[in-house]
C-alpha positions as CSV (number, residue, x, y, z in Angstrom):
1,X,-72.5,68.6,-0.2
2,X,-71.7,70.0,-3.9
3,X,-69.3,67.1,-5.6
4,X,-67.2,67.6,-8.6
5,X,-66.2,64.7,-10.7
6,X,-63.3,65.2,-13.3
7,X,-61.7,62.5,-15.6
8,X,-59.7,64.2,-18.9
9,X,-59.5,60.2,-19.7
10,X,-62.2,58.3,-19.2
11,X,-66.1,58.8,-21.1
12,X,-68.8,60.3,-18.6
13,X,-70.5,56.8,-18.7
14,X,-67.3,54.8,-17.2
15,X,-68.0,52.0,-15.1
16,X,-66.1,52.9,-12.3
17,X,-66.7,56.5,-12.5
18,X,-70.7,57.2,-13.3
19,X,-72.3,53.9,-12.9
20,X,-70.2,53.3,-9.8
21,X,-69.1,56.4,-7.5
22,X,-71.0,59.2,-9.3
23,X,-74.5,57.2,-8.8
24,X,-73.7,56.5,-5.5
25,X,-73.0,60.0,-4.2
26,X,-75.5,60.7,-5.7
27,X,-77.8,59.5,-3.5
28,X,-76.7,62.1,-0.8
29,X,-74.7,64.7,-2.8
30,X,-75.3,67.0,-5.4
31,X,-73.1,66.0,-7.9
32,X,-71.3,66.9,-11.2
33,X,-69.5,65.1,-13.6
34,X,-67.3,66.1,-16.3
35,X,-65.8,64.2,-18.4
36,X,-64.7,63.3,-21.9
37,X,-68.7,63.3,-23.7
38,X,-69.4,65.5,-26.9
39,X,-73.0,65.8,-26.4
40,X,-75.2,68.5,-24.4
41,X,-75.0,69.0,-20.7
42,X,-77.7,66.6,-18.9
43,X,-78.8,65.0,-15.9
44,X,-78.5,61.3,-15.9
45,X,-79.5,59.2,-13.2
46,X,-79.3,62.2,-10.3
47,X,-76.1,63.1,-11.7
48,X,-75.4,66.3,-13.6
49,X,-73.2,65.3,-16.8
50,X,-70.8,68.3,-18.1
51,X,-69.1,67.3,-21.4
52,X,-65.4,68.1,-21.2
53,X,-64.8,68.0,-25.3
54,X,-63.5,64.2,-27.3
55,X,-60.2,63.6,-27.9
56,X,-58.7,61.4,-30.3
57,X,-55.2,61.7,-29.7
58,X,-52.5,62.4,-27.3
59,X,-51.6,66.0,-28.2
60,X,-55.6,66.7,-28.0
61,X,-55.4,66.0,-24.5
62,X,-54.5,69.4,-22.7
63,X,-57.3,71.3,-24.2
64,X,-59.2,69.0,-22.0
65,X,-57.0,69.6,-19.2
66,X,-57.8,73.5,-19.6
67,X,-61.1,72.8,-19.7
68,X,-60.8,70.8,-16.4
69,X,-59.1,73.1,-14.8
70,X,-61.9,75.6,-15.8
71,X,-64.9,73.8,-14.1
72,X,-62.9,73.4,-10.6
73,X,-62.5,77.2,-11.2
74,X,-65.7,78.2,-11.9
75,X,-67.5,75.3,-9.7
76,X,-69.2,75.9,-6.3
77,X,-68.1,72.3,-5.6
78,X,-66.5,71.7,-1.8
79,X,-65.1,68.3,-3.1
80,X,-63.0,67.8,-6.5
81,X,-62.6,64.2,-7.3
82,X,-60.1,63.2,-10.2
83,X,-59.3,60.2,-11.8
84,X,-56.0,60.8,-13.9
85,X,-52.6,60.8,-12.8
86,X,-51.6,63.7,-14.9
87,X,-54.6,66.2,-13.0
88,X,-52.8,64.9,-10.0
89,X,-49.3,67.1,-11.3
90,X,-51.3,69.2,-13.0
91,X,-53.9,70.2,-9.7
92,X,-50.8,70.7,-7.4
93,X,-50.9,74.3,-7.3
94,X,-54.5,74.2,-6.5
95,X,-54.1,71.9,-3.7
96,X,-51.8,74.3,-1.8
97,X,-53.7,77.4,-3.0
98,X,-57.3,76.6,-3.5
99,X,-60.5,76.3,-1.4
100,X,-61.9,72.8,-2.1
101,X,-60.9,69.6,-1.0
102,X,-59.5,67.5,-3.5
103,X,-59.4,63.4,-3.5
104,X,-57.7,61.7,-6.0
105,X,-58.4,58.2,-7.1
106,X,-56.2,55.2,-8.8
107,X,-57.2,53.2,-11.2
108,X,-53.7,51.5,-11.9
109,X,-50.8,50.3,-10.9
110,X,-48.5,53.7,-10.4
111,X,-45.1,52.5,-11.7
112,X,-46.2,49.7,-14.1
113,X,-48.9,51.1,-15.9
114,X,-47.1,54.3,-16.7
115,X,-43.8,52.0,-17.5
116,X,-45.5,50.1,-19.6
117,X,-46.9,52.7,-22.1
118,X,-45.6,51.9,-25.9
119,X,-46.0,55.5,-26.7
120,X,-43.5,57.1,-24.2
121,X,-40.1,56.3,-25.8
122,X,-38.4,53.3,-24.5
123,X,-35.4,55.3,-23.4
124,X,-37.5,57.3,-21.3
125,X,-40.2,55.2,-19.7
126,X,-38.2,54.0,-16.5
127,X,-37.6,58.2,-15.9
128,X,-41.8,58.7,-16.5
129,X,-42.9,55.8,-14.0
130,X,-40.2,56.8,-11.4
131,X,-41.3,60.6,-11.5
132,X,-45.0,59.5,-11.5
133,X,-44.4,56.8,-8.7
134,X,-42.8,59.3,-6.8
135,X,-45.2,62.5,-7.7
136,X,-48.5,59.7,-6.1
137,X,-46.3,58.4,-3.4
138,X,-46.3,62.4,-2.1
139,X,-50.3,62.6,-3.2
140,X,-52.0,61.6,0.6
141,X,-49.4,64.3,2.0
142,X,-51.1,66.8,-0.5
143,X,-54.3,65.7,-0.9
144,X,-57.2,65.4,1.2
145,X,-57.7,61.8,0.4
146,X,-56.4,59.3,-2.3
147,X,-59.0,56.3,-3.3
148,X,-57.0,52.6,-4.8
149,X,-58.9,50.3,-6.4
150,X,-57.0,47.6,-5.6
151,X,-55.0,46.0,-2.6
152,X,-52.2,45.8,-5.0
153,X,-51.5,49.4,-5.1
154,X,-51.3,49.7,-1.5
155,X,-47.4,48.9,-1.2
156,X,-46.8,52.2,-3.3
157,X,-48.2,55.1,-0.8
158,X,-47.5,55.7,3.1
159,X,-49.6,54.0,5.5
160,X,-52.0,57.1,6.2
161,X,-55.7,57.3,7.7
162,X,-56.5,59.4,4.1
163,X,-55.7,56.4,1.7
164,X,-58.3,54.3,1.6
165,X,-58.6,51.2,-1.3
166,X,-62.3,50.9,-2.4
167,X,-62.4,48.2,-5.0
168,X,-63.6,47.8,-8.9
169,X,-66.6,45.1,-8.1
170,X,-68.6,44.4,-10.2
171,X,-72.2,46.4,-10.5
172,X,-75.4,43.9,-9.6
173,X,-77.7,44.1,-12.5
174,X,-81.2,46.5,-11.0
175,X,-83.0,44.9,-11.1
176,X,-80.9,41.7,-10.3
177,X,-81.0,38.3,-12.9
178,X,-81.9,35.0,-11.5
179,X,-79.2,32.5,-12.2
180,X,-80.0,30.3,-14.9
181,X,-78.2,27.2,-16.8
182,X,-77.0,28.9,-20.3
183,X,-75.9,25.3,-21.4
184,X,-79.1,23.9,-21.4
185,X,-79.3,21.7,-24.9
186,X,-75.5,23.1,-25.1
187,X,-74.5,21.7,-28.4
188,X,-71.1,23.5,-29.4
189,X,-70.7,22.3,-32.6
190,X,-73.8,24.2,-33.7
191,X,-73.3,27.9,-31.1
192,X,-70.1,28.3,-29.4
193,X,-70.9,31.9,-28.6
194,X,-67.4,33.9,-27.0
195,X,-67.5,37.3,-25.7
196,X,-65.0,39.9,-25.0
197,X,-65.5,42.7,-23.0
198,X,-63.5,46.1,-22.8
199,X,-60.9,48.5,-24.5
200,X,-59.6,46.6,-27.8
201,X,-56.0,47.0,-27.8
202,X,-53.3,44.9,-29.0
203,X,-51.5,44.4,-25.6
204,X,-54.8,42.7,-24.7
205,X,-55.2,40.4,-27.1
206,X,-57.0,42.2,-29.7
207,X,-55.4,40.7,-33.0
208,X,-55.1,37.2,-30.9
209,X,-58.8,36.4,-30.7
210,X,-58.9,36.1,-34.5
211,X,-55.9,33.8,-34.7
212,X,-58.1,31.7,-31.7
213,X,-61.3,31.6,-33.4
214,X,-59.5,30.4,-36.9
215,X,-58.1,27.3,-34.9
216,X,-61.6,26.8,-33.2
217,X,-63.8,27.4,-36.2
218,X,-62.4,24.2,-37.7
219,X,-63.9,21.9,-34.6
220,X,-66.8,23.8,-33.7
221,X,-68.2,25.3,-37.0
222,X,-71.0,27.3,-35.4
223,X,-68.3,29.4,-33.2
224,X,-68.5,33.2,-32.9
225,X,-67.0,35.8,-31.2
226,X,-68.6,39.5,-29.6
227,X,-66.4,42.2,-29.1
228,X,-67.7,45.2,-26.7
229,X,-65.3,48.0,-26.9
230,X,-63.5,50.9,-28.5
231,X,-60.7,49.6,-30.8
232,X,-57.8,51.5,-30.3
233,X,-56.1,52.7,-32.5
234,X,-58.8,53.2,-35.5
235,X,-56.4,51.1,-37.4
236,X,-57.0,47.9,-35.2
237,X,-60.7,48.2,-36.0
238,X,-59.9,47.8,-39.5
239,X,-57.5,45.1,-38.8
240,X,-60.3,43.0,-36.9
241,X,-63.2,43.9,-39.8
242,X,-60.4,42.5,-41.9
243,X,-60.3,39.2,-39.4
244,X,-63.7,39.3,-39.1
245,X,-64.6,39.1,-43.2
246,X,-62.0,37.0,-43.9
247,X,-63.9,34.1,-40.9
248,X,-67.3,34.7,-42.8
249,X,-68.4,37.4,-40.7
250,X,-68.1,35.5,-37.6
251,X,-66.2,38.0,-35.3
252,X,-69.2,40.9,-34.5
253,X,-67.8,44.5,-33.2
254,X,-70.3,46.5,-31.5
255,X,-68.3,49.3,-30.1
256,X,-69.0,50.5,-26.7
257,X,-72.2,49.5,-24.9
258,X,-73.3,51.2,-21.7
259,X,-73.2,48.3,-18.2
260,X,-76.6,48.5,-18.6
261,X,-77.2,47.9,-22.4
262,X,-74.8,44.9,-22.5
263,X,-77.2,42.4,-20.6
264,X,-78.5,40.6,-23.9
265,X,-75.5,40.0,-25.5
266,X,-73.6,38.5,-22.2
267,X,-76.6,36.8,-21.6
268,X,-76.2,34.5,-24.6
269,X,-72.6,33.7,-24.2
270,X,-70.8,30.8,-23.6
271,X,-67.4,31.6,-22.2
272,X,-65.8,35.2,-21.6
273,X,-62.8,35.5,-22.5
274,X,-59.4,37.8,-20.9
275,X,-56.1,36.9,-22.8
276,X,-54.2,40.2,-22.2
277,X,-50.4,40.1,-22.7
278,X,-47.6,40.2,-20.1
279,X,-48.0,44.2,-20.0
280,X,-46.4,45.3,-16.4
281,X,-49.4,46.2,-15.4
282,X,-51.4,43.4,-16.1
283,X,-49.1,41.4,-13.9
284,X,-49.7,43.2,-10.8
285,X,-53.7,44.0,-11.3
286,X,-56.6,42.2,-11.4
287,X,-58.7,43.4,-14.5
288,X,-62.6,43.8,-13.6
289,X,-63.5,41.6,-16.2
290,X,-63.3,39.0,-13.7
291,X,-66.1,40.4,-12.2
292,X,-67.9,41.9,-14.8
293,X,-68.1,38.3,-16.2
294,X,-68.7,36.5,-12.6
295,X,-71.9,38.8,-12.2
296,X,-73.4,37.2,-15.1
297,X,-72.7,33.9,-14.3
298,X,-70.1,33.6,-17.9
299,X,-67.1,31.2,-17.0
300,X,-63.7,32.4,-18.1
301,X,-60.4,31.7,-19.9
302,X,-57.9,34.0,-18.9
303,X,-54.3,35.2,-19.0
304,X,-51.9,32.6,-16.8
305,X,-50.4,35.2,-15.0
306,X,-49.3,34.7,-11.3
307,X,-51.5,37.1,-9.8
308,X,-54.3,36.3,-11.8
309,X,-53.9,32.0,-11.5
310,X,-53.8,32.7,-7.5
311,X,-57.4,34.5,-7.9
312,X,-58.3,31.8,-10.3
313,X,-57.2,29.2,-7.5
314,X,-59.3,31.2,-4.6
315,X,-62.4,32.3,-6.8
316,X,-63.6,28.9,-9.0
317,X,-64.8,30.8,-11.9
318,X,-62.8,30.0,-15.0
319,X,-59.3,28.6,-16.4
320,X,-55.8,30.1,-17.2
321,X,-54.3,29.4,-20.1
322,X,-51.1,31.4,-22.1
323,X,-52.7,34.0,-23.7
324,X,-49.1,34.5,-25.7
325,X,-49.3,31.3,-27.8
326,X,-53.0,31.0,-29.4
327,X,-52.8,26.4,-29.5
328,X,-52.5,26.7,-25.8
329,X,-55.3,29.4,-25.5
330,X,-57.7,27.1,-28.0
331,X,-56.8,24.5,-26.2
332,X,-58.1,25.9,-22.3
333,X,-61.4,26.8,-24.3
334,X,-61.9,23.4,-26.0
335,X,-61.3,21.6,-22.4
336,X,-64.3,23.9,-21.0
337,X,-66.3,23.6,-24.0
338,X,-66.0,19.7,-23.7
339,X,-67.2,19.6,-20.2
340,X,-70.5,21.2,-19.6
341,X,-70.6,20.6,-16.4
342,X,-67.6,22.5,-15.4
343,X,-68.9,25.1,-17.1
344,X,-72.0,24.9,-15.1
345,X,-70.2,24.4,-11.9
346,X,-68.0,27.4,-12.7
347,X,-71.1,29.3,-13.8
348,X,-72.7,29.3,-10.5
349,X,-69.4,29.8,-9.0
350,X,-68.7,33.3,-10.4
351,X,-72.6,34.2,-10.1
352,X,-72.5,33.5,-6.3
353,X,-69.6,35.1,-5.5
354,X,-70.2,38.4,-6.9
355,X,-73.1,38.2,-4.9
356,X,-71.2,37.3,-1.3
357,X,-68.3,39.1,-1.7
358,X,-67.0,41.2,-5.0
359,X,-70.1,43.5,-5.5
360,X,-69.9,47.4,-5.7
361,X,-72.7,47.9,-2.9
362,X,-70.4,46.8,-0.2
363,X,-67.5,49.3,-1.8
364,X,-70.3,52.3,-2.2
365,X,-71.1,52.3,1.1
366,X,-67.4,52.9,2.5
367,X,-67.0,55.7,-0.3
368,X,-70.4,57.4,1.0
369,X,-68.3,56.9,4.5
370,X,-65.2,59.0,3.1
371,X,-67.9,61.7,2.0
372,X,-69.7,61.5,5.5
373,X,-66.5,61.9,7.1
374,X,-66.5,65.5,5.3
375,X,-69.0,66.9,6.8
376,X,-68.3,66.4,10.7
């Protein structure tokens, strides 16, 4: 079976999308995937990459939704997968006209992440969710399937056969790391060694982590901090150089790293750290940093929202702290920090678990069932 893969969104090398699902169907499918990439077309890993164009802001966007709508024209695919809620509005027509079957997949939470975007107008917002809501609520009646990654998102569609949640877990490093104690001779006061890992915006506690590490530099004079991801917008990259020069060079921004690039640098941290702010759809989604850290074996300190202490409770793997006031955020850290054997305990905790119960193979294997299903 021919498989095309479109995201107007997200970079060809997104977790979810190529390291995840395109890898995986790849192992039975022929499969393409375009996506936002400026570089020459390629075959990575079994997977045929097809560059969609860079954008590098919002009114950039549609020439990449032309240029989507271009491939599923000119593809011999028998499956279109998309990723972004606008192809889903914009791929109607095709649905009811076209020859291929089309599955769409959600990453977020319909209503609250589109509610909570800053750059739709406050006046309007409620309008946008609501429309959006409504327009994915129809989606398994148009659609030959519709993919959630989480549970969370169920409540928002019909109870149909098509909808089907395959979860965000976290990849297991090929090959796979032994455990190992990262606090052997732990001495904080010499390396405290905090990573953060994902998109750098200031609803997630971008501009935060500078005040944190200016409160914790003070007790533990050998603290730093790793940032791996985009900072958006290009002037919140300048903002934390800024931070970063004015701590003595202690903050280090490496941009994006590919999943499997990153190893060294997680390897060496202490604690992993997720202080996102109350955004609407932070509160009703579990980000994959959980996992992404838990597969490594890093404890974390993380956001104290409801949803998010409740995993916390379940899955032993970090603390929660208020990610909104910076003392109480230093203050989770420093508790971890002072007891290395929590942090071991946790440590193992998070490592094992990935391994039972929150790993992608598990999730790869029911979407290779959704493909199967195809072809009957």
């Amino acid at each position: 079976m021919k498989i095309l893969i479109l995201s107007t969104v997200h970079n060809w090398n997104d977790p979810r999308i190529f390291h995840k699902q395109a890898c995986t169907l790849a192992r039975e499918h022929e499969v393409i995937l375009a996506a936002v990439d400026d570089g020459p077309e390629r075959v990575v890993n079994g997977v045929r990459v097809r560059p969609l164009g860079t954008w590098h802001s919002r009114s950039e966007r549609p020439r990449l939704w032309l240029r989507a709508c271009r491939e599923i024209l000119r593809s011999k695919a028998d499956v279109v997968h998309f990723h972004d809620p606008e192809l889903a509005l914009i791929l109607l027509p095709y649905a009811l006209l076209g020859n291929k079957r089309l599955i769409l997949d959600v990453h977020e939470h319909p209503y609250a992440a589109i509610g909570g975007r800053e750059w739709i107008p406050k006046i309007m917002r409620k309008l946008v969710a609501t429309f959006f809501l409504w327009l994915l609520q129809l989606s398994p009646y148009v659609y030959d399937r519709v993919i959630l990654a989480e549970d969370g998102y169920s409540p928002c569609f019909p109870e149909r056969k098509n909808v089907h949640i395959i979860h965000n877990y976290a990849l297991i490093p090929n090959p796979d790391i032994p455990f190992f104690d990262r606090y052997e001779g732990f001495d904080p006061r010499k390396k405290l060694r905090l990573i953060y890992i994902g998109c750098l915006m200031e609803y997630r506690g971008a501009l935060t982590m500078p005040e944190m590490l200016k409160k914790l530099v003070a007790r533990y004079p050998g603290v730093t901090l790793d940032l791996i991801g985009r900072a958006q917008p290009r002037s919140l990259e300048l903002a934390l150089r800024q931070a970063s020069s004015r701590l003595g060079g202690i903050i280090k921004l490496h941009g994006y790293i590919d999943w499997n690039e990153m190893e060294p640098v997680v390897r060496r941290a202490h604690i992993g750290l997720i202080p996102l702010k109350p955004d609407p759809n932070h509160l009703v989604s579990l980000v994959t940093k959980f996992y992404d850290y838990m597969s490594f074996g890093l404890p974390c300190v993380v956001s104290d929202f409801p949803l998010w202490q409740r995993f916390i409770e379940e899955n032993p793997c970090g603390v929660n702290a208020d990610a909104t006031d910076p003392d109480r955020f230093v203050e989770a850290i420093v508790s971890l920090v002072e007891s290395p054997d929590r942090l071991r305990e946790l440590s193992r905790n998070g490592y094992q678990m990935v391994r039972e119960k929150f790993n992608w193979e598990q999730e790869g294997e029911k979407l290779l069932r959704i493909y199967r299903d195809f072809s009957r």
